[in-house]
C-alpha positions in Angstrom: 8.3 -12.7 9.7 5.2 -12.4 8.6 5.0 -9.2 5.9 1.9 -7.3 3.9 1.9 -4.2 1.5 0.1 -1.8 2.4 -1.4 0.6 -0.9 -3.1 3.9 -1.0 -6.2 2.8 -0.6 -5.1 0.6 2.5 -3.7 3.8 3.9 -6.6 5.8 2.9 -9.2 3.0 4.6 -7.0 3.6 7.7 -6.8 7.0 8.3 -10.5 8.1 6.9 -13.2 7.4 9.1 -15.7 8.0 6.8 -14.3 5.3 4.5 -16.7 2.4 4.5 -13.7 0.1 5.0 -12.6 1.7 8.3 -13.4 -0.5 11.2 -12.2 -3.5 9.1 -9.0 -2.1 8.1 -8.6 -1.0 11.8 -9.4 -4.3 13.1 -6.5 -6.4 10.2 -4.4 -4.0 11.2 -4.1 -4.1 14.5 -4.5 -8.1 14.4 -1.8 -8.1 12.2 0.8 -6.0 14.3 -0.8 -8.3 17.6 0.5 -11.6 15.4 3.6 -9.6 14.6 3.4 -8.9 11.8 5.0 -5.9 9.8 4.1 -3.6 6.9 5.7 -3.0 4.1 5.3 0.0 2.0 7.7 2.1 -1.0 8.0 5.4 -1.7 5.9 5.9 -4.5 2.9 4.8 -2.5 3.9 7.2 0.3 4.0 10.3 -2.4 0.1 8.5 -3.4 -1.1 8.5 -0.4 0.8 11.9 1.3 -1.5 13.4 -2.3 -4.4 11.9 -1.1 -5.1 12.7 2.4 -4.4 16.0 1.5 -6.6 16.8 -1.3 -9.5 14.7 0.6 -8.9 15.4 4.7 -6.6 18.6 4.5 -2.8 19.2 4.9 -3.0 18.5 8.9 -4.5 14.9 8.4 -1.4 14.6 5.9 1.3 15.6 8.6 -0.6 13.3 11.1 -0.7 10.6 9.2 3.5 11.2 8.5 4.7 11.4 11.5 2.7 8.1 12.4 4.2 6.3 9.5 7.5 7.7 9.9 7.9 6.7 13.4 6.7 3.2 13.4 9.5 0.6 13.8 6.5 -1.8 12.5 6.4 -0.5 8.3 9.3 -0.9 6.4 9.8 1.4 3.5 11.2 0.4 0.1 12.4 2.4 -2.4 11.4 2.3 -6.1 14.8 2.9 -7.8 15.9 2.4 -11.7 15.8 -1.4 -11.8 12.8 -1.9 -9.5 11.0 1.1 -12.2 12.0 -1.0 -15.4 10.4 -3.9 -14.3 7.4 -2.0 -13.4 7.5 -0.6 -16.7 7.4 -4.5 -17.8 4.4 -4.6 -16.0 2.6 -1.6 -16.9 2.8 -1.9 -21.0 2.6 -5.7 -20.8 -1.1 -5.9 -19.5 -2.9 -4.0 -21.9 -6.3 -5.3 -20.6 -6.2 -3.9 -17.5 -5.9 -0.6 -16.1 -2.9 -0.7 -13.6 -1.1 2.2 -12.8 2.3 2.8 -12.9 2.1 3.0 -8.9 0.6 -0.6 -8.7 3.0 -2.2 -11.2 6.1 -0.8 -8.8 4.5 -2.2 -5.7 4.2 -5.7 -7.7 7.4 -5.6 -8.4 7.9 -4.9 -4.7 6.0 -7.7 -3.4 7.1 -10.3 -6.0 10.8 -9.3 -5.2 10.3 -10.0 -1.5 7.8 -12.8 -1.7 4.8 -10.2 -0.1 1.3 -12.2 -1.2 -0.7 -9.9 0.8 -1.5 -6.4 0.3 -4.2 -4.0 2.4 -6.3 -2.5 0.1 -9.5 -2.5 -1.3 -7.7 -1.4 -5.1 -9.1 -4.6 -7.4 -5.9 -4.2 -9.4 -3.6 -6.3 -6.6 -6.0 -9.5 -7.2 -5.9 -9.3 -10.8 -2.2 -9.4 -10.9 -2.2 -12.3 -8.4 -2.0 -11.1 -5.0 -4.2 -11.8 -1.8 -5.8 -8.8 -0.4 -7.1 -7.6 2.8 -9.7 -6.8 4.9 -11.4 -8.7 2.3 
């Protein structure tokens, strides 16, 4: 089964239209669920990217984008729990040259656990620490 991570930023490409990464994000997307392919996604990123649409596109564009999420049989969701957040931690003080945040390291953690090279977003931080990322 083919798997990618989708970050706040991949989220935020998808659901703003104003984004400059829009129609590309779109188009993987839907290419990706075509090849059938799933997403994969954790909690902390949902809490992100919930923040986010709020503060930029308003508390309905928030909801919207919930219910899509939470419906879809085609994004798993992980959960970050005490293990998973001390390995992060690993992550986060080990790297001092580079600006990760705590909400990257966790999905790293995520995507090394279950083998996930891929990740939609446009968030520089997933190809430092070694990860393919998408639309490219």
């Amino acid at each position: 089964m083919k798997r990618a991570f989708v970050d706040t930023a991949g989220w935020m490409m998808l659901a703003d239209e104003a984004d400059p990464l829009h129609l590309r994000a779109v188009s993987f997307r839907d290419r990706w669920l075509l090849d059938g392919g799933v997403f994969v996604c954790s909690d902390y990123v949902m809490d992100e990217t919930l923040t986010l649409l709020r503060m930029r596109l308003g508390l309905d564009a928030a909801k919207d984008w919930w219910e899509v999420v939470r419906a879809s049989a085609r994004i798993s969701w992980d959960r970050v729990d005490a293990s998973r957040a001390e390995r992060a931690l690993a992550w986060f003080f080990r790297w001092q040259d580079k600006s990760f945040s705590f909400t990257d390291c966790t999905s790293f953690v995520i995507m090394r656990e279950r083998r996930i090279r891929l990740a939609l977003t446009s968030d520089k931080h997933f190809n430092q620490a070694g990860f393919d990322t998408a639309p490219g």
